[in-house]
C-alpha positions, 0 to 999 in steps of 0.5 A: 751670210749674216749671222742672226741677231736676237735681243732679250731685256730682262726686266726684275720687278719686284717689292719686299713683303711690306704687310704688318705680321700681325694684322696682315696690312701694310701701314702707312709708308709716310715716304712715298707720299702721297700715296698710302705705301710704296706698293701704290706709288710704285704700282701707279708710276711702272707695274701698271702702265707697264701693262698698257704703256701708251705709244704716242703718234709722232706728229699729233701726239695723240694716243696711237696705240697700247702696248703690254710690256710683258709680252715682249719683256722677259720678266721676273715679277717677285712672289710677295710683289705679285700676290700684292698685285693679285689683291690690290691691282687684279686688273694689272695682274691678270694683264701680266699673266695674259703677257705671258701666255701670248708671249709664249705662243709667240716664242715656241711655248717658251713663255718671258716670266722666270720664277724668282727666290720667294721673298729675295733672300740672297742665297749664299748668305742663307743655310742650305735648309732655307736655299732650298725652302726659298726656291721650291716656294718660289716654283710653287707660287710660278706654278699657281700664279703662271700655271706652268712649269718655269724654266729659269729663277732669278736670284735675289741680287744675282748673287750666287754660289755653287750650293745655290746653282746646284739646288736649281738644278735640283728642283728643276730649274734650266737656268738663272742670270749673272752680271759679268763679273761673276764669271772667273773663267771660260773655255770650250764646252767639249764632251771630255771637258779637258780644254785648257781655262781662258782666266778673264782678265776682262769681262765675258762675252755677254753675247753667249750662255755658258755652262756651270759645273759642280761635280762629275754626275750627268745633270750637275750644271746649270746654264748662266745668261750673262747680261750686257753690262754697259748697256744695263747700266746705261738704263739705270744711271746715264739715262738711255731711256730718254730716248727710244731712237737712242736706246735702239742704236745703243743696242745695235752697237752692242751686237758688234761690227763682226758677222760670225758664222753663229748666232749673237745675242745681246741680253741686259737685265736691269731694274723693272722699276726703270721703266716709269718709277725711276725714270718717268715715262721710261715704259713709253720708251720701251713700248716704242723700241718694240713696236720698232722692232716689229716694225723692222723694214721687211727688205733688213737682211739681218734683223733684231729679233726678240726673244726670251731665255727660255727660247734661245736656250732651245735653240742655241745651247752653251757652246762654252763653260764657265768657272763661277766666282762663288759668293758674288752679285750684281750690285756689291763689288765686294761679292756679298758683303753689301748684306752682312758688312760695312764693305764700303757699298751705300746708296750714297744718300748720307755720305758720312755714315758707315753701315757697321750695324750690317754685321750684328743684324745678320748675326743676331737674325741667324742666331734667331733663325737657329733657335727657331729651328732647334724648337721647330724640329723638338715641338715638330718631329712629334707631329709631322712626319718629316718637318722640313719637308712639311715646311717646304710644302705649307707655301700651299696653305699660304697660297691658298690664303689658309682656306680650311679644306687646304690646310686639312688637306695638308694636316692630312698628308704632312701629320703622323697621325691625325692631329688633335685641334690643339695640335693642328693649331700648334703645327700651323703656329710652328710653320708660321714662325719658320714663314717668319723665319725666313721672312726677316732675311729679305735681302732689302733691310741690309742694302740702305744705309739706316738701320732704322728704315723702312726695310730693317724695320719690317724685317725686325717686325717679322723677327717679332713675330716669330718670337711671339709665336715660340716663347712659350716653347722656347728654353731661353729668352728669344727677345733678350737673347736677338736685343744682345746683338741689336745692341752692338748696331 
């Protein structure tokens, strides 16, 4: 007999929140001419045909059928892209919704979309307060978007450590995806955990999950997917999606030559915008590579069969334990340090350059996010009857786009006693500056190499704001006191 082989691709779409603070629009993104931002450029070349990806017949050229990608994806859509998508494309949206609800019933009530971090700030870089904020607004849009429970949350950048594993499992969370190298160690999964560690001087078997503890209580794990990564590096840099044909027999190889007595599973997990923003046309690859699966001859005595990490997971728990390098990501060799330090990992667009002003960035925005919350607890605590709580819970507000019977509901139940108009109105500028708070560490402005580009730009911009919205309450010069830091980059 032949063991089963099932496939999952992960795509990771997702843009940072562009919108102006103040006004609530996005301005004109010069650079992704000649479309008005790179929300609408990206939009036109991979969300959208994504959802109605063209399949071609071979000897007429003509169209011969329509494919949503998402329902045979597993996906992550990232909060601040697909509210953008909501006002903006609804069509695409409720196309990507539906995707997952038909995919689901396909694959035992297991839906493809994974919840994401709300707006991709890398965890191990943020304090525990805001780790936390971070996932539970990122289950709470799920929740309001998919209308269902997630079971996995993709991390911004993969990057991890024990604190932000723990904090998942904490809010509910089954699962997450890592690159290979952020796996140290593994062993047999036993009940007495008391096997001896493998150390890796290689890489992990992408073809198996694995288990992550961190202490001795019976629910103090998280299970990991490890993605291929020769082959999710082929999608984003050598061109495989050229060719559907040459994709498939990539994929084939990737299972192996041996036949084991228990199931294999190859799983990558690459960039959603690979699929028509970077490579044009790379969603008609993918629409042709599923209907060549579903198109399997019926006589194969070992098909491919696709599937979700939701599904496999069900069916096949960890049979092995992972140690995990802590501090560590998918796209810096160097752990985390792309996000806080001239590590050494650009884009390569301007070779000469050097990314020092990285450091007294993030410094000078933790030295924010710290006076931020001292005022927030000294003009909250008053008001609300657990503060932090309270902000945990305003992701309902902004969702429901600051309807009125909402936010009086939220008073209602987050306030000591029932708020003054003045005081309703201070509470909501208090969590606003905090949105904005957390807003300013979106992981995008670290990753260039211009400390004027577009994404530390509309960081600072959220810096801005929060400072307008806190200077009268603040005993120290909040501009004067971030401007000392900006300085030095």
């Amino acid at each position: 007999m032949t063991s089963p082989r099932y496939l999952i691709i992960h795509g990771h779409f997702y843009q940072p929140p562009r919108e102006n603070p103040w006004s609530g629009s996005i301005s004109q993104q010069i650079s992704a001419a000649p479309f008005p931002n790179w929300n609408e450029r990206i939009n036109r070349e991979c969300y959208a045909p994504n959802a109605r990806a063209r399949l071609l017949n071979s000897k007429t050229g003509s169209i011969a059928k329509i494919i949503n990608n998402y329902e045979y994806l597993s996906f992550n859509i990232g909060p601040t892209l697909l509210l953008w998508l909501k006002d903006h494309d609804p069509e695409t949206y409720k196309l990507v919704l539906a995707a997952d609800q038909t995919a689901a019933r396909r694959h035992h009530g297991h839906g493809p979309a994974l919840a994401q971090v709300f707006n991709h700030v890398i965890l191990p870089l943020a304090n525990s307060r805001d780790q936390l904020t971070q996932a539970i607004w990122g289950l709470s849009h799920f929740r309001s978007a998919f209308g269902r429970e997630p079971e996995g949350m993709w991390l911004a950048e993969t990057a991890a450590d024990l604190e932000s594993l723990a904090i998942l499992a904490k809010v509910g969370l089954k699962f997450t995806v890592l690159a290979q190298n952020q796996i140290k160690a593994v062993r047999p999964l036993t009940k007495g955990r008391d096997e001896p560690w493998t150390d890796l001087t290689a890489s992990p078997d992408p073809r198996e999950p694995y288990r992550i503890f961190w202490g001795q209580g019976a629910n103090d794990y998280l299970d990991v997917f490890v993605y291929d990564g020769p082959v999710s590096r082929a999608v984003a840099f050598e061109r495989l999606l050229r060719d559907g044909s040459v994709f498939l027999e990539r994929l084939k190889q990737a299972f192996g030559a041996e036949t084991p007595n228990y199931p294999r599973l190859v799983n990558l997990a690459t960039d959603g915008e690979s699929y028509g923003h970077h490579f044009h046309f790379g969603d008609m690859t993918l629409a042709w590579l599923f209907n060549a699966l579903d198109n399997q001859p019926p006589d194969d005595p070992n098909p491919i069969k696709l599937t979700n990490y939701g599904e496999y997971l069900a069916l096949y728990p960890p049979r092995f334990e992972a140690k995990l390098v802590d501090n560590s990501s998918w796209s810096c060799c160097h752990g985390v340090e792309r996000w806080r330090a001239d590590c050494g990992c650009a884009t390569g667009s301007n070779p000469n350059w050097n990314q020092k002003w990285r450091t007294p960035l993030r410094d000078g925005l933790n030295w924010l996010r710290d006076q931020l919350a001292l005022i927030f607890e000294a003009e909250g605590r008053p008001l609300l009857k657990d503060p932090w709580a309270a902000r945990d819970a305003y992701i309902a507000v902004t969702l429901a786009d600051y309807d009125e019977r909402v936010r009086t509901d939220f008073l209602a139940r987050e306030t000591t006693n029932a708020p003054t108009a003045a005081e309703s109105q201070k509470i909501i500028r208090l969590l606003e500056a905090q949105r904005m708070g957390l807003y300013m560490f979106t992981s995008c402005a670290w990753f260039f190499d211009d400390l004027a580009g577009l994404e530390p730009v509309q960081n600072l911009r959220y810096a801005a704001r929060a400072i307008a919205l806190t200077q009268d309450l603040a005993k120290t010069d909040l501009t004067e006191g971030l401007l000392t830091f900006l300085r030095k980059a």
